[in-house]
MARMARRO-935271 format. One record per residue (C-alpha): residue in one letter; x, y, z. Coordinates in steps of 0.25 Angstrom, whole numbers, plus 5000, padded with zeros to 4 digits. Example, Ala and Ser with C-alpha at 12.3 -4.5 7.8 and 13.67 -1.06 7.14 Angstrom:
MARMARRO-935271
a504949825031;s505549965029;
This chain:
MARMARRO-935271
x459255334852;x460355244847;x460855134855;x462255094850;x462354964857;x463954954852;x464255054864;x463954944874;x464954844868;x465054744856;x464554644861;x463454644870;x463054514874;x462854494891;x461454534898;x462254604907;x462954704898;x461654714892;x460954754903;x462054854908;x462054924892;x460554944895;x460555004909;x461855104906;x460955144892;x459655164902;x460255324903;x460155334888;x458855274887;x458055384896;x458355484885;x457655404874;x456455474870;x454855424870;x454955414854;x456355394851;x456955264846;x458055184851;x459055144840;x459955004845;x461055004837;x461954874837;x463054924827;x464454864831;x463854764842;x464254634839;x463554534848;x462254564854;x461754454864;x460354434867;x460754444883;x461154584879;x460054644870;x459154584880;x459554674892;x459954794882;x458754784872;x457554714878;x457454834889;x457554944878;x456554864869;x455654844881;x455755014884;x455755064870;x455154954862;x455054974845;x455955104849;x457155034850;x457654994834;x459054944832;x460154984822;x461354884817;x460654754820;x461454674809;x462254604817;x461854444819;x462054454835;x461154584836;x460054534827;x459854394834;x460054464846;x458854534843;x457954444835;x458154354850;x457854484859;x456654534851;x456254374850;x456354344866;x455854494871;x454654504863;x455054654862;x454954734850;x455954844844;x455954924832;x456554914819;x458054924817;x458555064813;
C-alpha cells in the first residue's frame, strides 16, 4: 500500500491535523493485507513536524511495525523529523523504499 502524505497538505505540522489524517485513513488501512507493506511517501511535503508524524506515524509503526518503509525522505524536515520519532518512540520501521 502507498501512503502519499502530500494529499493531506504541505505542510503538516499540528498534533491535531495529525491525529485527524490518521483517523480519516483508518477505512483504508482495514484493506491492508497480513503480508503486505506499507510504502509512506513524503514526495511534495515540505515541513513535517514531530507533533504530526507522532500521531500519524507512531500508531502505524506500533500496528504494522518493519512493514511500514518510506519513499522520498530527502527533505531536511522529514529526516529530522524521523530520526526524532524513531529516537523518542523506540519504534522500529523498515528500510526506505
Amino acid at each position: 500500500m502507498l501512503i502519499e502524505l502530500k494529499k493531506f497538505g504541505t505542510t503538516l505540522v499540528s498534533r491535531q491535523s495529525g491525529k485527524e489524517a490518521f483517523a480519516a485513513f483508518q477505512p483504508v488501512l482495514e484493506a491492508v493485507s497480513d503480508d503486505e507493506g506499507i510504502v509512506v511517501d513524503f514526495d511534495g511535503v515540505i515541513t513535517f513536524s514531530p507533533s504530526w508524524g507522532d500521531e500519524f506515524l507512531t500508531p502505524l509503526a506500533a500496528r504494522y511495525k518493519e512493514r511500514v518503509f518510506f519513499k522520498n525522505t530527502r527533505n531536511s524536515s522529514v529526516q529530522a523529523t524521523l530520526k526524532l520519532l524513531k529516537t523518542v518512540s523506540g519504534l522500529t520501521f523498515g528500510e526506505s523504499a
